[in-house]
N, C-alpha and C positions, 0 to 999 in steps of 0.2 A: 543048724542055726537055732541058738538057743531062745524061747519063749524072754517074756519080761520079768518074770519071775529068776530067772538064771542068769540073764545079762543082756545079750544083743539083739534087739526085735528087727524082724523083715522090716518093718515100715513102723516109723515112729509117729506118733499120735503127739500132737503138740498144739499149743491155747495160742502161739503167736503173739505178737502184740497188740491192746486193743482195737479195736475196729475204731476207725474216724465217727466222731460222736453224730448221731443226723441231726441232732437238734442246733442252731446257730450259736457260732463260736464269735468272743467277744473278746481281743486280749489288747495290752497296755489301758496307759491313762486316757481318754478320748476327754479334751475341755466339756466342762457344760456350757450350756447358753447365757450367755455375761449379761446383767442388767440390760435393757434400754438397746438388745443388740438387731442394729440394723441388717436383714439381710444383702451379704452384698451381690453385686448381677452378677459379679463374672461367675456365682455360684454354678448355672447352666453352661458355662464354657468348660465343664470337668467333665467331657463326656467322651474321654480320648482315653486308648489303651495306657497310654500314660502321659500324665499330666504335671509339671513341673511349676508353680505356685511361685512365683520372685517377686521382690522387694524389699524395700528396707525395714530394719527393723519398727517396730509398731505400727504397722498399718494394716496388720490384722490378716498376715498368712496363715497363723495357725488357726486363728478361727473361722476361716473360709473352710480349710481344708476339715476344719471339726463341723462345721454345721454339713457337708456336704456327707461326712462319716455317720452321723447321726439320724440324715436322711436313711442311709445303708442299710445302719442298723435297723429303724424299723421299716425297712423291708424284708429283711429277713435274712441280711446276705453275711457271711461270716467276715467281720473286718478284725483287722487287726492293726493296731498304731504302734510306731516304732520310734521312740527317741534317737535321733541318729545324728547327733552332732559328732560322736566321735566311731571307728570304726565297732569298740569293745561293746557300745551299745548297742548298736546293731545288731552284731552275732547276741546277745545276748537278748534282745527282743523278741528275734527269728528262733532262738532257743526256746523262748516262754512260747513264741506260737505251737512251737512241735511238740512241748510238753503238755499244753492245753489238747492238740489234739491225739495226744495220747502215742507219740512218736520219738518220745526221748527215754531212755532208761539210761541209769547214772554207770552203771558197766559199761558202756557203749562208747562217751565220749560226746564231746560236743561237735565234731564233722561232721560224725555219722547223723546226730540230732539236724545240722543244719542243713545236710543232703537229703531228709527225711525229707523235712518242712517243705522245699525247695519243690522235691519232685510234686508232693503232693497240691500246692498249689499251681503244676505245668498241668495235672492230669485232673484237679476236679470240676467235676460237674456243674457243681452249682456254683451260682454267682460269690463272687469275694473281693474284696478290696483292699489293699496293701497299702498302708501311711508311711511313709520318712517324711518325720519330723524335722525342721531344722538341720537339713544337711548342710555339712560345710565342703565336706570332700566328696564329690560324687563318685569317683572313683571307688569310692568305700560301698557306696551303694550297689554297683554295678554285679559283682558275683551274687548278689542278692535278689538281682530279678526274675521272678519267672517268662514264661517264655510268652511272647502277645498272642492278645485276647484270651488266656489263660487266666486272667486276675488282672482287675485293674490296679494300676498302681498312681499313688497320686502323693509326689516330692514337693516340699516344700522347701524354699533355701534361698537365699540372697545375691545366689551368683546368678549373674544372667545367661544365656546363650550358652547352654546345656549340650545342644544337641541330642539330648540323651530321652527325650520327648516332645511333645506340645507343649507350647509355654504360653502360662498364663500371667501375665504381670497385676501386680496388683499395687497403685497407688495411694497414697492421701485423698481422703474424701475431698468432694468437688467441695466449692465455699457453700452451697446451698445446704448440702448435705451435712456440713459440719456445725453449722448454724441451726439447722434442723434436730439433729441428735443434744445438743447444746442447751436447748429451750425444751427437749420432750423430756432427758434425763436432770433435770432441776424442776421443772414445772414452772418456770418465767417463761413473760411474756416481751422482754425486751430487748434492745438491741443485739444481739451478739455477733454482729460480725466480723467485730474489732478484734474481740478476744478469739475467735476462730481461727483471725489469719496470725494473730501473734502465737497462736499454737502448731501453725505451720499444717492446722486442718490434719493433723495426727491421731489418730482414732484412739489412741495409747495415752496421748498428753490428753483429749477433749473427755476422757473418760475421769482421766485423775481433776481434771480443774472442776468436771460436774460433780464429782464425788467432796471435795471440798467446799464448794459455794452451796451444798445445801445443808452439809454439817455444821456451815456456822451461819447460814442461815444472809447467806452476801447476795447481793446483786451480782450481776454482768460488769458492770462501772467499779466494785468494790473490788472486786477479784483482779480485773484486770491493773488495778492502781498496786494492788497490790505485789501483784506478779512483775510491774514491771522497776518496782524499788527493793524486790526480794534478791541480798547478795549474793546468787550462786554461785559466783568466782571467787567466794571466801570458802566456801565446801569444796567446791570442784574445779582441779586443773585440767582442763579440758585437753587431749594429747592428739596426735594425727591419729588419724585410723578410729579414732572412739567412736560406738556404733550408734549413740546416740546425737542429736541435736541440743543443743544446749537448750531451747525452748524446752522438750520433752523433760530434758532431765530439773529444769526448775518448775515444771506442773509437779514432775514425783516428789522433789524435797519440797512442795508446802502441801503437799497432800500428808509426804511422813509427822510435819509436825505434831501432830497429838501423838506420836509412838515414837519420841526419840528416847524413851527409858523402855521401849518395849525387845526384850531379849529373844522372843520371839522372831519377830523382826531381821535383827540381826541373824538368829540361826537357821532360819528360810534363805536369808541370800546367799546363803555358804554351800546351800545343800541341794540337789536335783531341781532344776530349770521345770523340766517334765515333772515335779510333784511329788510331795511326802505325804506318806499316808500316816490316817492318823495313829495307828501304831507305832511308829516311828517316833512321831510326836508325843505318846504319849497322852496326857489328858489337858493342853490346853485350853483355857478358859473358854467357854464358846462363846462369851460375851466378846473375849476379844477377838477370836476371830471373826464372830460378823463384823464388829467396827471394822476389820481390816480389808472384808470383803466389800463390805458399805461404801468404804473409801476407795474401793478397786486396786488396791496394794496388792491385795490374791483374789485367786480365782479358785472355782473348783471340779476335779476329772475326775473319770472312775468311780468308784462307791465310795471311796473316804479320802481320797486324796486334795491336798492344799497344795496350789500352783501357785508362786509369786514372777510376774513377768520378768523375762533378762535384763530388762533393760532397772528395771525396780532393784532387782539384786545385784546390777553395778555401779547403783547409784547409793545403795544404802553399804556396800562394801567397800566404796570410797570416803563414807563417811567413818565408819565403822565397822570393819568386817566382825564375824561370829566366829571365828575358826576356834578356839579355843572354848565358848561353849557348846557348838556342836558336835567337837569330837570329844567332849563329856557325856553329853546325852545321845551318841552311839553308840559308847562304853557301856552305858546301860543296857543298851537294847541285845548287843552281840553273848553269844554262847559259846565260850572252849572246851570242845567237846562234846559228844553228843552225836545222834546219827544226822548229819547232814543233809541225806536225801529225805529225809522225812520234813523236814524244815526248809525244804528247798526255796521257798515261793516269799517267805519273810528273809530269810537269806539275799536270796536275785534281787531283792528290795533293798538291804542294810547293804549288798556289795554297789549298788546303782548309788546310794548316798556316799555311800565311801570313795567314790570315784569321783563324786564333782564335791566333795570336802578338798582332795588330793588336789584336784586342777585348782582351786580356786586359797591350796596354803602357799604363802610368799616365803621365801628362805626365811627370814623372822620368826615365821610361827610357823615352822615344823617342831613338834616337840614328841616327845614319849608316847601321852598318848595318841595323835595322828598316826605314829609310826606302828604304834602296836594295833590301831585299828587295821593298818595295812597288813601288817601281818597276821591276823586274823582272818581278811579277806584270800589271802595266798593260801591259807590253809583251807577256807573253805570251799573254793574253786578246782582246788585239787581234790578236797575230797565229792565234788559231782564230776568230777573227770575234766576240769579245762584247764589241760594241765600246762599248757602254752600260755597264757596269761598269769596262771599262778606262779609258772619258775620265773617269769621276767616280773613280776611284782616282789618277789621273793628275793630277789637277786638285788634290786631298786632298794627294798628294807635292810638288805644288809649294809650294802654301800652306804648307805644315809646312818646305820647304826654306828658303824667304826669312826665314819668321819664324824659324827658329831658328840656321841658319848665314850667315843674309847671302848676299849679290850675287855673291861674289868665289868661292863655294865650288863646287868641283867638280859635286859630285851635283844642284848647282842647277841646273846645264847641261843633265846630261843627262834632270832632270825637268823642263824646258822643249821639251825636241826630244819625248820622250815626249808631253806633255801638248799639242804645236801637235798635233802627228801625230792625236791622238784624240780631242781636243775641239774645240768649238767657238761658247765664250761670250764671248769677243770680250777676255777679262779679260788674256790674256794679250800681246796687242797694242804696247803701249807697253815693255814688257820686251822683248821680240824686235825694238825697232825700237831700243832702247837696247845688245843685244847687237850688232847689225848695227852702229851708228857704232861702237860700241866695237872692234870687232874692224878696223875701216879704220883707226880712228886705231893701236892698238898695233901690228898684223901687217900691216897695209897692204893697199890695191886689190885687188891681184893676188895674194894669200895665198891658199891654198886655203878655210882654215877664212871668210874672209870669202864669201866663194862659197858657202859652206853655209852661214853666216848665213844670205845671202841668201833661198838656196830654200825655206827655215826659213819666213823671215816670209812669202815669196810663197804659198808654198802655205796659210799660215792666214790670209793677207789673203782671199784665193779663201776658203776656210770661210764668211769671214762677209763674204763679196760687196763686195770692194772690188778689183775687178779692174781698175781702172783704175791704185791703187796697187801693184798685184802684179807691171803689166809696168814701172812704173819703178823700182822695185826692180830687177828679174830685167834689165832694161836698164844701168840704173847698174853692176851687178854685173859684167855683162858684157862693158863697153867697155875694160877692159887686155888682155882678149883677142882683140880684132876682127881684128888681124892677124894672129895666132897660130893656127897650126894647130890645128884640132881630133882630139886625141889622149890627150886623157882620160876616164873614164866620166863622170865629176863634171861637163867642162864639156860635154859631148852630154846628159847629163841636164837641166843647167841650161838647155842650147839647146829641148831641149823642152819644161823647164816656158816657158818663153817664147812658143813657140809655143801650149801650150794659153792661156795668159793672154790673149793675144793676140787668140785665138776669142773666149774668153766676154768679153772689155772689147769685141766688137763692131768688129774689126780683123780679118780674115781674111784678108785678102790680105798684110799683115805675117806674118800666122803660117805661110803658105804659104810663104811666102821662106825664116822661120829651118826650117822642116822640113822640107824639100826638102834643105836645106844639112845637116841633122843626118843624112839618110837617106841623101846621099852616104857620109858616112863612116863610119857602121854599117847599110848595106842592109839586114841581117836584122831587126834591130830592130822586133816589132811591135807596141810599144809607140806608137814613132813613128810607123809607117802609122797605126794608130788616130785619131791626134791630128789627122796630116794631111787624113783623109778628111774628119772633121768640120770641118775648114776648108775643103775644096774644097765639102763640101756648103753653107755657111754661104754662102760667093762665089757660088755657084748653077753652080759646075761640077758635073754633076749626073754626068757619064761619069766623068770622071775618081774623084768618088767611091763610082762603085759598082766599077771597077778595083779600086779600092785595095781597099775592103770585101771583095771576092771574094779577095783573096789573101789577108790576112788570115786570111777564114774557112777558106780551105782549108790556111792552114798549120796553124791552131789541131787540125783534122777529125784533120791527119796525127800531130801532136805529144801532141794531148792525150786526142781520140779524141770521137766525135759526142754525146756526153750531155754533156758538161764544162760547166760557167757558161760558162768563158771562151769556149769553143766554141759556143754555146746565144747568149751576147749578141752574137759577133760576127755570127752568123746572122742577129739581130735587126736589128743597123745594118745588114746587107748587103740585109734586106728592105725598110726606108727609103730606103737607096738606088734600090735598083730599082723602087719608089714614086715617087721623086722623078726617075729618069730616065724616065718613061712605061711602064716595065713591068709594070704594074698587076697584072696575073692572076698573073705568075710573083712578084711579091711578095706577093699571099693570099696562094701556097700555100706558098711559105717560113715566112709569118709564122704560118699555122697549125699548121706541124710545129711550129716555135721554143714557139708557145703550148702544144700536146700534150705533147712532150717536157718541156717546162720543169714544168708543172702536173706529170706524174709525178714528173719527177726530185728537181725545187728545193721543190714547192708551190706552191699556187695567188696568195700572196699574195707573191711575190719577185719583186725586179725586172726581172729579164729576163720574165715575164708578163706580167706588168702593163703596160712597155712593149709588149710586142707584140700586148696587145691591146689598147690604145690605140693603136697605129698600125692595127689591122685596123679599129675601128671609122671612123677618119678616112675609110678605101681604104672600106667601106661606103657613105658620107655622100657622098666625091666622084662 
């Protein structure tokens, strides 16, 4: 058994992944405390392993469930608030919690990230609180809970009779109560009880009507003369199911009146319910934003984020939605290319806007850039590993690219290269074989861009198992260069996808030839030992590939450092090799570091596991 210096150590010494932080963990948007905000009672009814928050919209679920979060926090307890109107947000909330506490690495993948989170809040110790926000499917919530009295959890949502907790309903303030708040948030001393019940005593409309009778400076009598000759059924067709009252929605249109030129305005109700930070945003005026907080139009969560109510952003997208300046000013904010996980956290933020831009464009106003923000999001979700949402968004951008701009358009191309890359339903097949002639017959053979056709279709031929077609592609592709020196990245890539095709079409001593030939002229390459070992294992040179597997792995050990995936899988193929060359014992005891390490690091259900212990039970059996 050779020392570390030579290759395979008795016992591997590994960093793990960080330790759970001790200090208190804070993650999403949590509201602040809204002007003039009355505590409400049922506040002390939230003392149940879980607790379910219903009612209609504006009568203040989310800010029950924020002021009771806010208690939480300063007690010291780790909360975390979860947007969860649709399921995507969810897993992606649950994702920031595990990456907050230091449970998520981008090799890994998002399951393992949300089986991380998951477990950790069934096993810790100290106190924590779990928020869903605005649930509409509870069903969505359900794989999300941890296990009782494990972490409180406390759902908000509009459905009633849950079963899925203690339910707490939460009403329209009593008439005393609405009249009370009415007179403290204006500073009058006069009637208001008229204007309370015509607000239907909505803690949402009584906020927006006090926020306008002090801006211009009305009475209770002025306001109310007012509101009741304002024509909101020339703005708003009111439809079944609309989640507002029509009272509520004409307090929000004459609170909007001093911002019907405000673009701002409009590009809040387009974009995340849960809040844009102000990066996103960008540098607007902060004059106008306090008018718009003054007026209770928004609100504000987290350290810089702007809330505008649902009920505000489907009244002002009735009037006038924003979809086309918003998805200008996310244009701005998004990066094509670039390391990903390094930017992961403004990312999870610009993909969480581009998700309620998407829900909230109407066939009318899909256009170019909508679509290319979508496709921007596919790529960059694939590149932190979620790679099940980025092929079905991907897939979503192509379909909307062909059917609306045709063959010939730019952004069609590049939601083709997206969508081979991450999917794999086979639909896209004859498009990418139609790209591929096309580009021989306009730019010719020996064009670069045909070369990237090529590897285009080769690689999603391989997807969906057609590797017999993948090396005559990656063949055809290749013959105006045979005599030509290899001195580009493009054709040493293209030499390797050739050689992995090569393997899995059941050809290995072809693929040893072009990779042998590609490792000439970039030795470092260990992409290419990869490829090649599993050719030499494939031919039954069994030395040669545990050679190669050994260097590999020890350059990975030096580069990346002995817990890595990449480091962890090469481990794995180096312990099949040395399987397969007779070294029976010394590949256990590899293959049960690779399995130890891997279960801490990745989880128990991630690939590099699972492979190695499936190769450990085989070395059992023999």
């Amino acid at each position: 058994m050779r020392n570390q210096d030579g290759g395979i150590p008795v016992r591997a010494e590994y960093r793990g992944l960080p330790a759970v932080p001790a200090e208190q963990v804070v993650t999403g948007l949590i509201p602040h405390e809204p002007p003039h905000f009355l505590t409400p009672s049922a506040l002390d009814l939230l003392n149940e392993p879980v607790c379910v928050v219903t009612g209609q919209r504006g009568v203040g679920k989310t800010q029950l469930a924020a002021a009771y979060a806010r208690q939480r926090v300063s007690d010291g307890w780790l909360v975390a608030w979860v947007g969860a109107e649709t399921a995507d947000q969810i897993r992606a909330g649950m994702v920031e919690l595990a990456d907050r506490l230091g449970l998520y690495r981008p090799e890994d993948g998002v399951e393992i990230a949300l089986a991380r989170a998951r477990n950790h809040l069934r096993t810790r110790s100290g106190n924590a609180l779990l928020v869903f926000d605005n649930v509409v499917s509870l069903d969505a919530v359900r794989p999300h809970l941890p296990s009782a009295d494990a972490c409180q959890v406390v759902i908000t949502s509009t459905r009633r009779g849950s079963q899925i907790g203690h339910e707490v309903p939460v009403d329209v303030l009593t008439p005393q109560a609405a009249e009370r708040f009415l007179r403290e948030a204006t500073g009058l001393d006069g009637d208001a009880a008229g204007l309370a019940a015509e607000l239907g005593h909505l803690p949402l409309a009584l906020a927006q009507a006090a926020a306008r009778i002090r801006a211009a400076r009305w009475d209770f009598a002025k306001y109310l003369e007012k509101f009741r000759k304002f024509p909101a059924d020339r703005y708003l067709v009111r439809r079944d199911g609309d989640p507002y009252p029509l009272g509520a929605a004409t307090a929000i249109l004459m609170a909007l009146e001093p911002f019907q030129d405000s673009e701002l305005v409009r590009i809040l109700s387009v974009l995340s319910p849960d809040g844009v930070s102000r990066q996103v945003l960008g540098d607007p005026a902060d004059d106008e934003l306090v008018e718009l907080h003054e007026a209770s139009l928004v609100e504000f969560a987290g350290d810089s984020s702007v809330v505008m109510h649902r009920l505000v952003q489907r009244v002002v997208r009735d009037l006038d939605g924003g979809v086309r300046l918003a998805a200008e000013l996310l244009l701005d904010r998004v990066e094509f290319g670039g390391d990903a996980w390094q930017r992961r956290h403004s990312g999870n933020e610009l993909v969480r806007q581009i998700e309620a831009l998407w829900a909230n464009t109407g066939p009318q106003d899909v256009s170019k850039p909508v679509l290319l923000l979508r496709l921007w999001e596919a790529s960059f979700l694939g590149s932190v590993a979620d790679f099940a949402r980025a092929g079905t968004i991907s897939e979503e951008v192509y379909a909307e690219s062909v059917a609306r701009f045709g063959d010939d358009d730019g952004l069609l191309l590049g939601a083709r290269q997206v969508a081979a890359a991450l999917s794999g339903t086979g639909e896209l097949l004859s498009q990418l074989r139609i790209d591929l002639a096309t580009s021989r017959e306009v730019q010719g053979a020996a064009h670069p861009a045909t070369l990237s056709a090529a590897r285009l279709l080769s690689r999603y031929c391989l997807k969906v198992d057609r590797g017999d077609e993948a090396v005559s592609v990656l063949e055809q592709a290749l013959e105006p260069w045979r005599d030509q020196p290899l001195d580009t990245p493009d054709l040493l890539g293209a030499l390797d996808d050739l050689g992995y095709a090569y393997t899995v079409a059941g050809r290995p001593g072809d693929a040893v030839v072009v990779l042998e030939r590609s490792l000439v002229a970039r030795p470092d390459s260990l992409y290419t030992r990869t490829m090649l070992s599993d050719a030499y294992g494939a031919l039954g040179r069994a030395a040669d590939a545990r050679r190669v597997c050994e260097q590999v792995w020890n350059a990975y050990r030096r580069t990346a450092g002995p817990d890595h995936p990449l480091t962890l899988f090469a481990a794995g193929k180096l312990g099949v090799a040395l399987f397969n060359n007779g070294e029976r014992e010394l590949a256990r005891s590899l293959l049960l570091v690779v399995e130890a390490i891997g279960t801490d690091v990745l989880g128990p259900d991630h690939l590099v596991v699972t492979t190695a212990r499936g190769a450990l039970q085989i070395i059992r059996q023999d």
